[in-house]
C-alpha positions as CSV (number, residue, x, y, z in Angstrom):
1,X,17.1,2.2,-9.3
2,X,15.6,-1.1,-10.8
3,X,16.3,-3.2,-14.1
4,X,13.8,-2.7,-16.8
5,X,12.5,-5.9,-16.1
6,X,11.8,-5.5,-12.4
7,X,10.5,-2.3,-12.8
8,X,8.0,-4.2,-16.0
9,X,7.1,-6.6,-13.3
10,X,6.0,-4.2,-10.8
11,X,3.9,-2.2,-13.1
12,X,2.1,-5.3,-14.1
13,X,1.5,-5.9,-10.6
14,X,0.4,-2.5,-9.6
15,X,-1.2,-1.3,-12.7
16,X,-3.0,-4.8,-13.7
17,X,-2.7,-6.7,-17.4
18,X,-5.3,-4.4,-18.6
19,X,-4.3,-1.0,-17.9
20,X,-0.4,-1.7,-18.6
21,X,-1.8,-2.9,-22.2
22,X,-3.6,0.3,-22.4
23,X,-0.6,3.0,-21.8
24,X,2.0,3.1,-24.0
25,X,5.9,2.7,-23.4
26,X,6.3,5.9,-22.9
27,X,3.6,6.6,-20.7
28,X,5.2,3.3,-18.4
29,X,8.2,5.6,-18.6
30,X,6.8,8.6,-17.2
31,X,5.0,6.6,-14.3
32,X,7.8,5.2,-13.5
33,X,10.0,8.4,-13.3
């Protein structure tokens, strides 16, 4: 398990500035699950 931040940090990293701007929270959410 990761903090919200960390796990914020590694989408951004993974999914790039562009695509993390283009899903929503809830999207992050399900990726991340």
């Amino acid at each position: 398990m990761f903090n919200t931040s960390q796990n914020d940090k590694m989408v951004e990293v993974l999914s790039g500035p562009e695509r993390r701007r283009r899903r929503t929270p809830q999207e992050k959410i399900a990726i991340i699950q």
